[in-house]
ROLUMPA-57971 format. One record per residue (C-alpha): x, y, z. Coordinates in steps of 0.02 Angstrom, whole numbers, plus 32768, in hexadecimal, padded with zeros to 4 digits. Example, Ala and Ser with C-alpha at 12.3 -4.5 7.8 and 13.67 -1.06 7.14 Angstrom:
% residues 2
<pt><c1>8267</c1><c2>7F1F</c2><c3>8186</c3></pt>
<pt><c1>82AC</c1><c2>7FCB</c2><c3>8165</c3></pt>
***
This chain:
% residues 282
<pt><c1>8000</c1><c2>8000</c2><c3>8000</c3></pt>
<pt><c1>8041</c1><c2>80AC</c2><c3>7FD3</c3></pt>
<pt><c1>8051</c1><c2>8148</c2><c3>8049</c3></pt>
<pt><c1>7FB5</c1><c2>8195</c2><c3>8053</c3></pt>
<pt><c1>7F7C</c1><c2>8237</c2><c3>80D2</c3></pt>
<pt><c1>7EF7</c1><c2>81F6</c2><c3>8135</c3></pt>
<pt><c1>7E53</c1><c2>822B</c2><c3>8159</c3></pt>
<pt><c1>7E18</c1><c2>8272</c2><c3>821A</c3></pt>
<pt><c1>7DB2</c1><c2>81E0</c2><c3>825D</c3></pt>
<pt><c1>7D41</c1><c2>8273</c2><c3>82AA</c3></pt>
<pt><c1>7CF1</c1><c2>830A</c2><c3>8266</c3></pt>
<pt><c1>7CC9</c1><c2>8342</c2><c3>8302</c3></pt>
<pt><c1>7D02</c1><c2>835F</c2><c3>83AF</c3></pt>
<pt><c1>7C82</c1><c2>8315</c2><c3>8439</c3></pt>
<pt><c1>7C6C</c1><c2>8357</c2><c3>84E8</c3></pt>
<pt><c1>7BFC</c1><c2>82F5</c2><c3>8535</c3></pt>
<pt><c1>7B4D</c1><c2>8311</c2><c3>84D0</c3></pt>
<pt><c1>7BAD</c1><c2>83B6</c2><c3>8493</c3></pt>
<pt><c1>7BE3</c1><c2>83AD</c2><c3>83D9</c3></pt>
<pt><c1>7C79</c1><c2>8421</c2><c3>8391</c3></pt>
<pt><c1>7C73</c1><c2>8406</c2><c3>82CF</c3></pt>
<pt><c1>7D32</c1><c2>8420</c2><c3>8293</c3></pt>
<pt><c1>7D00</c1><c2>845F</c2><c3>81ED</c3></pt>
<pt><c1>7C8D</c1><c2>84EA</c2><c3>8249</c3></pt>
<pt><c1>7D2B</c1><c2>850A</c2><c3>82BE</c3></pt>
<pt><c1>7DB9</c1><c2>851A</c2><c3>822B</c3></pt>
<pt><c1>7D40</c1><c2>859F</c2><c3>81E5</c3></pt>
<pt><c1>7D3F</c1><c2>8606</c2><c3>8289</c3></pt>
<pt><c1>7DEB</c1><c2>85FC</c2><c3>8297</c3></pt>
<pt><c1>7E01</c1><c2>8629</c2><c3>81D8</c3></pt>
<pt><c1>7D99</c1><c2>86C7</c2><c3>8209</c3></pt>
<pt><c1>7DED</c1><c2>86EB</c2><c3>82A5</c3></pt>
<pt><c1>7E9E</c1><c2>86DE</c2><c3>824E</c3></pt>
<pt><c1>7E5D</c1><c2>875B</c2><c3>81B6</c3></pt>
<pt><c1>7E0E</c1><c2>87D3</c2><c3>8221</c3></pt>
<pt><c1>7EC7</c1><c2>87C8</c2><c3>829F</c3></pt>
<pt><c1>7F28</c1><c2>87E9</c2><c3>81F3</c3></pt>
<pt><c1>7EB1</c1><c2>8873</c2><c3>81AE</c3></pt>
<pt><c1>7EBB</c1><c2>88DC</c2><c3>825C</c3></pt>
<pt><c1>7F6F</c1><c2>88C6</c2><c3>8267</c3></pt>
<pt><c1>7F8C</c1><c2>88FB</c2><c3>81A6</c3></pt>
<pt><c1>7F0C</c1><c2>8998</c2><c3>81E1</c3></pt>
<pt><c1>7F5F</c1><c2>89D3</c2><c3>8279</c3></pt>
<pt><c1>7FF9</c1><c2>89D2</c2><c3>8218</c3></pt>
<pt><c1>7FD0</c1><c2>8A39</c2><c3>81A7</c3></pt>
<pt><c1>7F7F</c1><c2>8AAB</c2><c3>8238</c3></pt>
<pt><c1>7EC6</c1><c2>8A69</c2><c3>8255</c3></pt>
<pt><c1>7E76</c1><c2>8A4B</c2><c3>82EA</c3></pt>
<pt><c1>7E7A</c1><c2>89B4</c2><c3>8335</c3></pt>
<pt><c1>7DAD</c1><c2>89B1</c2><c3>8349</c3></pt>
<pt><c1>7D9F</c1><c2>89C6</c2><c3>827A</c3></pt>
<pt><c1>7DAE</c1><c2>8914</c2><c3>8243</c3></pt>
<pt><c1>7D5B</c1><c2>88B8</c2><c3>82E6</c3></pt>
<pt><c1>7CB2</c1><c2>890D</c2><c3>829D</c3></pt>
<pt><c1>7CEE</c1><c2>88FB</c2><c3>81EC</c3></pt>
<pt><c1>7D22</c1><c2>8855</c2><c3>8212</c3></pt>
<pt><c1>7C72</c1><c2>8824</c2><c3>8260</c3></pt>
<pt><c1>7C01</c1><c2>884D</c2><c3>81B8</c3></pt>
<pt><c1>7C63</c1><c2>87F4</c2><c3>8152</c3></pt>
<pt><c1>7C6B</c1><c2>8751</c2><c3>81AD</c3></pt>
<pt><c1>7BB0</c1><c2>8752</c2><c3>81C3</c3></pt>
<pt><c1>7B9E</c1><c2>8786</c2><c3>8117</c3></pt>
<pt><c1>7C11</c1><c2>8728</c2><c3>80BE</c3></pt>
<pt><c1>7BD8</c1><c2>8683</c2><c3>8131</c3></pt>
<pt><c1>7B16</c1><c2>86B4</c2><c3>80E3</c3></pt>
<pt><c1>7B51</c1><c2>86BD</c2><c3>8020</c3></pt>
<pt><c1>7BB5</c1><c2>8637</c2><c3>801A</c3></pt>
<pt><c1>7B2C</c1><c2>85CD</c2><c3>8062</c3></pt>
<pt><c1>7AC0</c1><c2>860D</c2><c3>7FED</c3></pt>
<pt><c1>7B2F</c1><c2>860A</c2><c3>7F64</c3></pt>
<pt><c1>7B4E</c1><c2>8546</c2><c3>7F8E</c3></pt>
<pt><c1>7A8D</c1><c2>8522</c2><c3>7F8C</c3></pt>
<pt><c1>7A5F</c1><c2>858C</c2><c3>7EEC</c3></pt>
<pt><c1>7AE8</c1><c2>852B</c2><c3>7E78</c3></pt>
<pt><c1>7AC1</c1><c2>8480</c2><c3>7EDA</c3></pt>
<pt><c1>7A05</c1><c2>8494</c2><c3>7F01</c3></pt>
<pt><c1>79E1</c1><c2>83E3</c2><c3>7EC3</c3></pt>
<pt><c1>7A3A</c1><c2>8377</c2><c3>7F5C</c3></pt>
<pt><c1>79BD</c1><c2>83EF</c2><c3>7FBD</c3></pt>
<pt><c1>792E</c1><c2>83B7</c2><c3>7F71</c3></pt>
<pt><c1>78B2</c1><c2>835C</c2><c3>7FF6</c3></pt>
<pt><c1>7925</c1><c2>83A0</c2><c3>8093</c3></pt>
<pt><c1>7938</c1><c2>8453</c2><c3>809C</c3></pt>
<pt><c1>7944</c1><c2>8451</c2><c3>8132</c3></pt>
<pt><c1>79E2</c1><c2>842F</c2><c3>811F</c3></pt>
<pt><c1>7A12</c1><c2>84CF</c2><c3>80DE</c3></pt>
<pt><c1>7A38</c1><c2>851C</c2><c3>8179</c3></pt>
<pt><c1>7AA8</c1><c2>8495</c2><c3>81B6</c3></pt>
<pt><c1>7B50</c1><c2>84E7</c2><c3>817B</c3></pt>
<pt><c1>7BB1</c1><c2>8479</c2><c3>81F4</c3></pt>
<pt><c1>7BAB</c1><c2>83F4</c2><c3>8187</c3></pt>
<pt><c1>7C0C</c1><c2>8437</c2><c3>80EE</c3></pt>
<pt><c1>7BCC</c1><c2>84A3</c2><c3>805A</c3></pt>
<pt><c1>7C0A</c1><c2>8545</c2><c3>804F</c3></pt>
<pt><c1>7C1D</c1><c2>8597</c2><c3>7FA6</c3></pt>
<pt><c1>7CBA</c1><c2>8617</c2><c3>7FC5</c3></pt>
<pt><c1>7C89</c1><c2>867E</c2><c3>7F14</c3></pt>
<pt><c1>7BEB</c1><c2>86AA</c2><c3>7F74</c3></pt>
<pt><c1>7C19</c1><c2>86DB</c2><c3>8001</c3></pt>
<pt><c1>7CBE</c1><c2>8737</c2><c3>7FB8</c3></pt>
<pt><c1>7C32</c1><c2>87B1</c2><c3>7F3F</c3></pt>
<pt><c1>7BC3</c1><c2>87C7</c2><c3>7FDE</c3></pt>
<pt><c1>7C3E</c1><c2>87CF</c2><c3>804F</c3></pt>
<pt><c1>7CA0</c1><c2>8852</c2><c3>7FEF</c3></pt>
<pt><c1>7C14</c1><c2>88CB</c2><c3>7FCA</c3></pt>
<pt><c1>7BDC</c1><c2>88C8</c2><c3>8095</c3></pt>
<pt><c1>7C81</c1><c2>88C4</c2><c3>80BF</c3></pt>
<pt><c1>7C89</c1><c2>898C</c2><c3>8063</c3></pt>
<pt><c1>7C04</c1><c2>89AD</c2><c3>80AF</c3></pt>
<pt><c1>7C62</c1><c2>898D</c2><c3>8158</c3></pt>
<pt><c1>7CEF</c1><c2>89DA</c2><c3>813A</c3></pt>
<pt><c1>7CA2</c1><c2>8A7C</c2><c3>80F0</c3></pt>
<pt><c1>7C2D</c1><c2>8A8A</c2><c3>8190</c3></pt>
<pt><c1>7CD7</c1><c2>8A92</c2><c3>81E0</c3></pt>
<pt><c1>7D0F</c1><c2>8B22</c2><c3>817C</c3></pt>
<pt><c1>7D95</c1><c2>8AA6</c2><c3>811C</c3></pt>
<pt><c1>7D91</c1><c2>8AB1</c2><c3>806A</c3></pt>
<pt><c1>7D63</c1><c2>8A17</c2><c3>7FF3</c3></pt>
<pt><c1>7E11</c1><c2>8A07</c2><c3>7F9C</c3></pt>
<pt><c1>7E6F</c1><c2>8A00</c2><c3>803F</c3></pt>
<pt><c1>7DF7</c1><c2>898C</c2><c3>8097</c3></pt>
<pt><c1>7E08</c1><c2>8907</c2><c3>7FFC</c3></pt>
<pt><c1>7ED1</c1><c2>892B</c2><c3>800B</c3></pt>
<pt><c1>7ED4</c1><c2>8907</c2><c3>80BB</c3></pt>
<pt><c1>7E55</c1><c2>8862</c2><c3>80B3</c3></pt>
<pt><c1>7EB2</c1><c2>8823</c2><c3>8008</c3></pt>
<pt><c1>7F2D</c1><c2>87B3</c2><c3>8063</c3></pt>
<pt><c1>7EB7</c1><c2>878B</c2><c3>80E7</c3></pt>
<pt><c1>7E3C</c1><c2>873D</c2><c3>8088</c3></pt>
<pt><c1>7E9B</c1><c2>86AE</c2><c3>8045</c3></pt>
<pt><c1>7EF9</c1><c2>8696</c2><c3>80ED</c3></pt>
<pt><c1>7E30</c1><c2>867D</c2><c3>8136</c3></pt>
<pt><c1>7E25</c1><c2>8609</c2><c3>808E</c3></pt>
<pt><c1>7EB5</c1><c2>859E</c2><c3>80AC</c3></pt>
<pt><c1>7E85</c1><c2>8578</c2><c3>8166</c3></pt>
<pt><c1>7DBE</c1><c2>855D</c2><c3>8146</c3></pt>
<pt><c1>7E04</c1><c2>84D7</c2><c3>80C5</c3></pt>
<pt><c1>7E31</c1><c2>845D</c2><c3>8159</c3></pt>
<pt><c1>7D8E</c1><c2>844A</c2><c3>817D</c3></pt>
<pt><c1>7D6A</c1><c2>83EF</c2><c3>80D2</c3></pt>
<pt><c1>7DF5</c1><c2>8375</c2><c3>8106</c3></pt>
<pt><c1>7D94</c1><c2>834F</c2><c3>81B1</c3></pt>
<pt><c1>7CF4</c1><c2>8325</c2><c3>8132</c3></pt>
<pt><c1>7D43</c1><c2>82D5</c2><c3>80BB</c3></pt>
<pt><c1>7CFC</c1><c2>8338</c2><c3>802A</c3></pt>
<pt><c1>7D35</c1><c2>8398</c2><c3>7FB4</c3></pt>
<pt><c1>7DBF</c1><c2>8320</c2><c3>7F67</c3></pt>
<pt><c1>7DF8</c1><c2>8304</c2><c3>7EB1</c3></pt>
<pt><c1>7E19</c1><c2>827F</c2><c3>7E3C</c3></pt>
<pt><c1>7E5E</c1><c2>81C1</c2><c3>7E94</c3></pt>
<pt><c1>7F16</c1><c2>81D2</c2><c3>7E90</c3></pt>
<pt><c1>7FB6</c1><c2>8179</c2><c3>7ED9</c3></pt>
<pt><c1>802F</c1><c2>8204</c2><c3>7F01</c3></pt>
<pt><c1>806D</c1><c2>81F5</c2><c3>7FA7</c3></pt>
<pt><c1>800E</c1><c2>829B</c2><c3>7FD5</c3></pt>
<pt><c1>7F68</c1><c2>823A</c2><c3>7FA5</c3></pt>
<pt><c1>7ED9</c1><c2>8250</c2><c3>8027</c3></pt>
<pt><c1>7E8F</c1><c2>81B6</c2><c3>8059</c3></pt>
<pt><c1>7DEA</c1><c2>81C1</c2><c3>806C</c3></pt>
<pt><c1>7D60</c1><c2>813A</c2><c3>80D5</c3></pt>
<pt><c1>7CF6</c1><c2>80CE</c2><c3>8057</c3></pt>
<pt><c1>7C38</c1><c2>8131</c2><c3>8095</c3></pt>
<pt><c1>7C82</c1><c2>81EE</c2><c3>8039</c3></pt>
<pt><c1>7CB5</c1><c2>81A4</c2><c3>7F8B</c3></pt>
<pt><c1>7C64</c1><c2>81DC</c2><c3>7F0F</c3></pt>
<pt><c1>7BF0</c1><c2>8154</c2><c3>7EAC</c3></pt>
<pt><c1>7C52</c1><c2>810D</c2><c3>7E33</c3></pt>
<pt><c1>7CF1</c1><c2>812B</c2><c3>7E83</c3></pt>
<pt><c1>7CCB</c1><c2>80A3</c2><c3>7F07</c3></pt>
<pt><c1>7D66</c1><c2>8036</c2><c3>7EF1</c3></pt>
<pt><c1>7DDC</c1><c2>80C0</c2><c3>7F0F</c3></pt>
<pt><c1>7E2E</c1><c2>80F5</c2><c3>7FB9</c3></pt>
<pt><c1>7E98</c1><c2>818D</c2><c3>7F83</c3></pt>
<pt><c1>7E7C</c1><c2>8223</c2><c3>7F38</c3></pt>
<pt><c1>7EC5</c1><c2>82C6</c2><c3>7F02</c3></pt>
<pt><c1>7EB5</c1><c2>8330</c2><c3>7F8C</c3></pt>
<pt><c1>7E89</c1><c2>83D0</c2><c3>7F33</c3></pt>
<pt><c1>7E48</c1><c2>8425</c2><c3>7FED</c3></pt>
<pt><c1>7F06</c1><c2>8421</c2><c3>8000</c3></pt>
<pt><c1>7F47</c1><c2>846A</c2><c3>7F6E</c3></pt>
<pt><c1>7ECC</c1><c2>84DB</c2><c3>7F7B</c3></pt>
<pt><c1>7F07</c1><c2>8505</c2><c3>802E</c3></pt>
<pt><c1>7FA7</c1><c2>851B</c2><c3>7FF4</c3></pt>
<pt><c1>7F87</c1><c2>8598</c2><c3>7F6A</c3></pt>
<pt><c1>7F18</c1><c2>85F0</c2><c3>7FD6</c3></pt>
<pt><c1>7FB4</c1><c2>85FB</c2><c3>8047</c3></pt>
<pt><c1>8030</c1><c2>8629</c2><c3>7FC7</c3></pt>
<pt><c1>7FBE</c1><c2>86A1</c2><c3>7F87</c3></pt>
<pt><c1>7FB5</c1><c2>86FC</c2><c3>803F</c3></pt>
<pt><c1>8068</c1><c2>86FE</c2><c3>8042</c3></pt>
<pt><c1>807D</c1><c2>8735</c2><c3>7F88</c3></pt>
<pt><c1>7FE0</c1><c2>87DE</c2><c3>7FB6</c3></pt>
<pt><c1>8058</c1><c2>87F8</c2><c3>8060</c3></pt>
<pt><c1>80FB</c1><c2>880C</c2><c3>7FEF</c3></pt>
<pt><c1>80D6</c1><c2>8882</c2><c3>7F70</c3></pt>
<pt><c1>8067</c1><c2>88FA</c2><c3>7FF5</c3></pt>
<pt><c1>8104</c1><c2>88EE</c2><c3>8041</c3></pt>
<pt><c1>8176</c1><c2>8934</c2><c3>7FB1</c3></pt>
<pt><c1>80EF</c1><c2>899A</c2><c3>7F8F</c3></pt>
<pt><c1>80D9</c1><c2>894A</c2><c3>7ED4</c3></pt>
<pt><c1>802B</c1><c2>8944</c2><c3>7EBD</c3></pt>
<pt><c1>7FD7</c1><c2>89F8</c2><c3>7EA7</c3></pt>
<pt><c1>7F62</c1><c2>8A2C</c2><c3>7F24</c3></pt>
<pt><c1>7EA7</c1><c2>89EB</c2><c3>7F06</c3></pt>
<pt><c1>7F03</c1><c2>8948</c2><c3>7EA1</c3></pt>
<pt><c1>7F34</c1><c2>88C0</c2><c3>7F33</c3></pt>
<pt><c1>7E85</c1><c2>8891</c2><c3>7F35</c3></pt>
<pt><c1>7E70</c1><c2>886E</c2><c3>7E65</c3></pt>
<pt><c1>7F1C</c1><c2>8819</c2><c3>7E76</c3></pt>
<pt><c1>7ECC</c1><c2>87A5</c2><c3>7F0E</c3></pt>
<pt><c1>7E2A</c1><c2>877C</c2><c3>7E8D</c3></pt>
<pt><c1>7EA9</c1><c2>874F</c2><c3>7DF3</c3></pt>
<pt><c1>7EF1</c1><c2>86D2</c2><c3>7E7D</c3></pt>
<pt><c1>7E7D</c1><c2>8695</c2><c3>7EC3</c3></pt>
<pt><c1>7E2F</c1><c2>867F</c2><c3>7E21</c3></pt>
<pt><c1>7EB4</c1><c2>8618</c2><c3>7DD4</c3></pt>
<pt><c1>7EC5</c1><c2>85B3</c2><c3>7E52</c3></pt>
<pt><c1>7E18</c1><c2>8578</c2><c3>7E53</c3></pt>
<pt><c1>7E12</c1><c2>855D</c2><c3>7DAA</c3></pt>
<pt><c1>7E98</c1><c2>84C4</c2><c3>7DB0</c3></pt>
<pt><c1>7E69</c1><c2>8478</c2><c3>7E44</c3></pt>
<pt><c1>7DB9</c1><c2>8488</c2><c3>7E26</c3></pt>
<pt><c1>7DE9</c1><c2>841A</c2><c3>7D99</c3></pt>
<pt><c1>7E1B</c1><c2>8388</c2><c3>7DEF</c3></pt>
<pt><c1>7D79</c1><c2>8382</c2><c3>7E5D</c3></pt>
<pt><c1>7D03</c1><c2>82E6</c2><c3>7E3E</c3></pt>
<pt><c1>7C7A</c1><c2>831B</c2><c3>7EA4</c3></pt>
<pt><c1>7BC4</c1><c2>833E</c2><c3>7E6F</c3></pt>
<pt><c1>7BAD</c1><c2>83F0</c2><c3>7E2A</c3></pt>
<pt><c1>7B32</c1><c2>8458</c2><c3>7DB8</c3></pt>
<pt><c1>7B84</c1><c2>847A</c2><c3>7D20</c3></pt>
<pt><c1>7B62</c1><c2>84F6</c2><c3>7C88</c3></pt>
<pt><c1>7B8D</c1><c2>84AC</c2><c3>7BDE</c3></pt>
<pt><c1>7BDB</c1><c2>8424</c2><c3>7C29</c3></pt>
<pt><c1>7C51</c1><c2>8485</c2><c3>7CB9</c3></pt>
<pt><c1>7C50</c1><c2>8487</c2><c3>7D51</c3></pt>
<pt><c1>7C06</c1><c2>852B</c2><c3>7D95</c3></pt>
<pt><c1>7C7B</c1><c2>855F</c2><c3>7DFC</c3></pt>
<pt><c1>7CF9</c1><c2>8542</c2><c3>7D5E</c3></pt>
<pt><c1>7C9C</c1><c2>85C8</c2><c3>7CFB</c3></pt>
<pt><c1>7C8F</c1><c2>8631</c2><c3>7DAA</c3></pt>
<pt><c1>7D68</c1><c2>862D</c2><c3>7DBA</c3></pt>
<pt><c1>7D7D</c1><c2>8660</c2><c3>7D02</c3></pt>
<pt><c1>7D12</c1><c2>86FF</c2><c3>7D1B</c3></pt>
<pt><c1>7D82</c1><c2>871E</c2><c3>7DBD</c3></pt>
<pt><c1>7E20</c1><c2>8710</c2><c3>7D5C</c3></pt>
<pt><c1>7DE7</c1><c2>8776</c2><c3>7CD5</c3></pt>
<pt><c1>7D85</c1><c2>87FA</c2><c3>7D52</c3></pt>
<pt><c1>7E1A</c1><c2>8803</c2><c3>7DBD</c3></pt>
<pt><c1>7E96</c1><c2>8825</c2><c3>7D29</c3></pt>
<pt><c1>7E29</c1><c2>88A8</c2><c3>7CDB</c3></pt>
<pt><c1>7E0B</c1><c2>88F0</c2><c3>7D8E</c3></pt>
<pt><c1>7ED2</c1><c2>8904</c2><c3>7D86</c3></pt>
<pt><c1>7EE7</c1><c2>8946</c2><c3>7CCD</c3></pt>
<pt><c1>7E5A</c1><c2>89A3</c2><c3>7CAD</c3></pt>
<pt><c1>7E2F</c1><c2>89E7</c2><c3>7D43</c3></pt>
<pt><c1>7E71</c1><c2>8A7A</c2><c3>7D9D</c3></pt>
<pt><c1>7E75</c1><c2>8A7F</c2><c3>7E6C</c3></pt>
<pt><c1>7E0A</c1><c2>8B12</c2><c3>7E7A</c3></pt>
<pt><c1>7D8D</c1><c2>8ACE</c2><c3>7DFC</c3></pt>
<pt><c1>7D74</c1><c2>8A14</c2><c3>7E2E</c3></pt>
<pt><c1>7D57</c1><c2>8A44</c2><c3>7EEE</c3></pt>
<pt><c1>7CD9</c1><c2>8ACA</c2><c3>7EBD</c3></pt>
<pt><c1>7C69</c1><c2>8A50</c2><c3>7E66</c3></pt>
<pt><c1>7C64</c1><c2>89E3</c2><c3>7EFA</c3></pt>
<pt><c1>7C56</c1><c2>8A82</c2><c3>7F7C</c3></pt>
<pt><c1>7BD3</c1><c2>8ABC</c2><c3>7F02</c3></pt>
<pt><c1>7B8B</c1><c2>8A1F</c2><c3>7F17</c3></pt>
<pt><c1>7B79</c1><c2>8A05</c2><c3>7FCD</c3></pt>
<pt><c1>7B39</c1><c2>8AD0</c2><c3>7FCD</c3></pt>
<pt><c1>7AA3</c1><c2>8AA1</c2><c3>7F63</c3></pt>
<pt><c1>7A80</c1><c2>8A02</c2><c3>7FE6</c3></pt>
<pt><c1>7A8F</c1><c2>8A8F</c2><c3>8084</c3></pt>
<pt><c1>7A2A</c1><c2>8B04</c2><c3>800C</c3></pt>
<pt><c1>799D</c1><c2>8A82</c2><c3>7FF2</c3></pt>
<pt><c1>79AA</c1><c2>8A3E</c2><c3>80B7</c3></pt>
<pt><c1>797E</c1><c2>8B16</c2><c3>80DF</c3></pt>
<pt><c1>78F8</c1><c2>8B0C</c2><c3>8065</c3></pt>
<pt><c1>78A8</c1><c2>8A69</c2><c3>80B8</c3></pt>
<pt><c1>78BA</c1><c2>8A8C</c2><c3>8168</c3></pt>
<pt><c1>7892</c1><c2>8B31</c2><c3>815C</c3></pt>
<pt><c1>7939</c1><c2>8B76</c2><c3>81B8</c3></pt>
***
């Protein structure tokens, strides 16, 4: 038998009747770890510390809410007869290009309540998104889910006989693409942290650079996946999804200046605070 990583024989922690899901856990810590790398990135740069604890807040509870959503709306189908079930995000299915759009635009909205402007909010989250990725990724390991095609490398996951996918019964090991996908997100961080640094990415562009990466990345392990997922002409969704963030994020970086890409999204977040006035009367 060749080397193989093996599979958590839990995906929880139990305390008596108490039950800690892991994958519910590596999220919180994922969000605890951006929000710790945001604040320090702000302060630097002469923030208050306060800023990106509020920020912070929206966004998680955003971003948790559209990737959820964006998880049931392109796999509505394994709903079908238990939604119910929807709610029950401890057990897997979060769709990161939902909650990344959602938790973006709120996440503006945050920051401009605190007086920050858009462009250097999306600089200072850029590297602290995929760090929150990369962690939140352990959690698919803990499920089992979310591997790729069977393989015999000696980096293989091996994974128990009741999570293969039909038709891949007789396998034990697969490609375990929550692992390279990890370790871009990783990378990625460190790549974001390194030009800020050296100050080579003009001001309002860390954040287009992040959804080029990002983008990529996704697009070659999402290749390697075998589990069930809506397609459009035959790819997978979230295929299509990760070539409109490599091409968004490159033209946000070509084409676009710094002034005018953070207007459209302040201008976009005034019109929501416009309409809220309207509707509430204040």
């Amino acid at each position: 038998m060749f080397a193989a990583i093996p599979s958590p024989s839990s995906n929880a922690l139990h305390l008596g009747s108490l039950q800690l899901r892991f994958y519910g856990m590596t999220i919180a810590l994922g969000v605890f770890a951006a929000i710790w790398l945001a604040d320090r990135r702000h302060v630097a740069r002469g923030g208050s510390r306060d800023d990106w604890g509020y920020i912070g807040m929206w966004v998680a509870i955003s971003g948790l809410v559209g990737a959820r959503a964006y998880h049931v709306i392109t796999d509505w189908r394994s709903f079908e007869g238990r939604w119910g079930d929807v709610i029950k995000i401890w057990e897997g299915g979060l769709g990161i290009p939902g909650g990344l759009i959602v938790g973006t635009f709120v996440g503006v909205w945050a920051a401009k309540n605190r007086g920050l402007a858009a462009r250097d909010a999306l600089d200072i989250a850029a590297p602290a998104i995929p760090l929150a990725q990369a962690i939140g990724r352990l959690g698919n390991w803990f499920n089992q889910e979310l591997f790729g095609k069977p393989s015999s490398l000696p980096w293989a996951v091996k994974i128990d006989a009741k999570y293969r996918p039909v038709g891949y019964e007789t396998y034990a090991t697969f490609q375990p693409t929550f692992l390279y996908e990890m370790l871009w997100n990783l990378a990625l961080c460190g790549v974001l942290l390194w030009l800020d640094r050296r100050k080579m990415a003009p001001r309002g562009k860390l954040f287009a650079i992040y959804v080029f990466g990002y983008g990529l990345g996704r697009l070659w392990v999402e290749a390697l996946r075998i589990d069930k997922a809506s397609k459009i002409f035959g790819t997978r969704v979230n295929i299509w999804v990760a070539v409109l963030a490599v091409l968004g994020g490159l033209a946000w970086y070509v084409f676009g200046s710094e002034e005018q890409k953070a207007s459209t999204l302040d201008d976009t977040t005034a019109d929501a605070d416009d309409a809220d006035a309207i509707d509430t009367g204040d």
